[in-house]
C-alpha positions as CSV (number, residue, x, y, z in Angstrom):
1,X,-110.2,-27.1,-85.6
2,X,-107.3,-24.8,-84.5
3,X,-104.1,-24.9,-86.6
4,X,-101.1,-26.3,-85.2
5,X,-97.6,-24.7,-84.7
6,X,-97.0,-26.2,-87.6
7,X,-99.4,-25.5,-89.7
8,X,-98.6,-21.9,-89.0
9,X,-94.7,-21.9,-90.2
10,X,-95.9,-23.7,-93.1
11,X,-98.0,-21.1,-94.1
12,X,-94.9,-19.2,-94.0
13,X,-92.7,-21.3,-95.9
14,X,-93.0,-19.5,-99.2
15,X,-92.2,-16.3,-97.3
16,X,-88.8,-18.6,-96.4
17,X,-88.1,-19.7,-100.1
18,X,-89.0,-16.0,-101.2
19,X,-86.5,-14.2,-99.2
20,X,-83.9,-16.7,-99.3
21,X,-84.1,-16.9,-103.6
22,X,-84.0,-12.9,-103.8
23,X,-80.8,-12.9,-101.7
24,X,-79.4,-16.1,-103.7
25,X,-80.3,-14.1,-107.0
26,X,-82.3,-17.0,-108.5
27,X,-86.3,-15.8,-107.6
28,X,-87.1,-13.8,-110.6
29,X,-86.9,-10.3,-110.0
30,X,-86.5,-9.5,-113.9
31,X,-88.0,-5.7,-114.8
32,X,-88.4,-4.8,-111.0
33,X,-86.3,-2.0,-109.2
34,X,-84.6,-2.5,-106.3
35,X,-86.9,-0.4,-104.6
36,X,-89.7,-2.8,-105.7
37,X,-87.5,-5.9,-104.7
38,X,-86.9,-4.5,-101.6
39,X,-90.3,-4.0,-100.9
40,X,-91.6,-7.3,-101.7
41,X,-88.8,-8.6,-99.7
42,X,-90.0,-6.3,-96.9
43,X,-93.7,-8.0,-96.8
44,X,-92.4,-11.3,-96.6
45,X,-90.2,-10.6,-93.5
46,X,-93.2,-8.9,-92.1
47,X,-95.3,-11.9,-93.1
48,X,-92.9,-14.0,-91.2
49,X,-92.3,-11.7,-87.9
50,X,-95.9,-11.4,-87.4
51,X,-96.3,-15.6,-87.8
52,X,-93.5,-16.0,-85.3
53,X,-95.3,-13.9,-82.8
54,X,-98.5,-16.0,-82.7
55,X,-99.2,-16.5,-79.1
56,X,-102.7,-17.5,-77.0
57,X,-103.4,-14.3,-75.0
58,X,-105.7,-16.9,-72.6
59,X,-105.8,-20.3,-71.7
60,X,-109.5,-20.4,-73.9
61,X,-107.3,-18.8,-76.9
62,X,-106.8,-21.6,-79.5
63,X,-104.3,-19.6,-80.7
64,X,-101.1,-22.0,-81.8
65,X,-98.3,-20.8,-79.6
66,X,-95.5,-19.8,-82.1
67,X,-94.0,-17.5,-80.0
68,X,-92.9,-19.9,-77.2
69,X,-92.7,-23.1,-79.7
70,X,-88.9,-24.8,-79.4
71,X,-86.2,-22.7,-81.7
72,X,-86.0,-25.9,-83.6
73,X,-88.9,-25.4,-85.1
74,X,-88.6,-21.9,-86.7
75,X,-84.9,-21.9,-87.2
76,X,-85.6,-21.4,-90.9
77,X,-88.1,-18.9,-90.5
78,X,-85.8,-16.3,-88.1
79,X,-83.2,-16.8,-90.3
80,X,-85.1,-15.8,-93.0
81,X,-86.3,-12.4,-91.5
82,X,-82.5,-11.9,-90.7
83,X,-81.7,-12.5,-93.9
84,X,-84.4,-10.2,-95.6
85,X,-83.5,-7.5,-93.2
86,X,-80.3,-7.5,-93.9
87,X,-80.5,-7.7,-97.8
88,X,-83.1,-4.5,-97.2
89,X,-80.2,-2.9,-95.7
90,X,-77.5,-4.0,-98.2
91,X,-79.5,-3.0,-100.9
């Protein structure tokens, strides 16, 4: 059986909770540089950008359709890659 929109963001909602504790200061980050931080930061936003491109490419494609899913859905998971890019940048 084919996952559902949802199922997808799901799968990224530790990516969410990541990215959103680094820049909140409470996920542990305790003996990492900031070059590691902002790396693990960076795979998560990637994690999440590549989940929120999810598209069929044909109408025999079970592919959940992420991409053009209602921005309700993923609010959380765009702000998140905002948020991780810009902490990347900040930091």
């Amino acid at each position: 059986m084919a996952q559902t929109v949802t199922e997808c963001l799901a799968a990224g909602t530790d990516s969410v909770t990541l990215i959103d504790g680094v820049k909140a200061g409470s996920w542990e980050v305790t003996g990492m540089t900031q070059a590691e931080i902002n790396e693990m930061v960076q795979r998560n936003v990637d994690h999440l950008s590549t989940i929120l491109l999810y598209e069929p490419v044909d109408s025999d494609d079970d592919t959940p359709d992420v991409k053009g899913a209602a921005s309700n859905l993923k609010t959380t998971h765009v702000a998140a890659v905002t948020t991780g890019t810009d902490y990347i940048a900040a930091n």
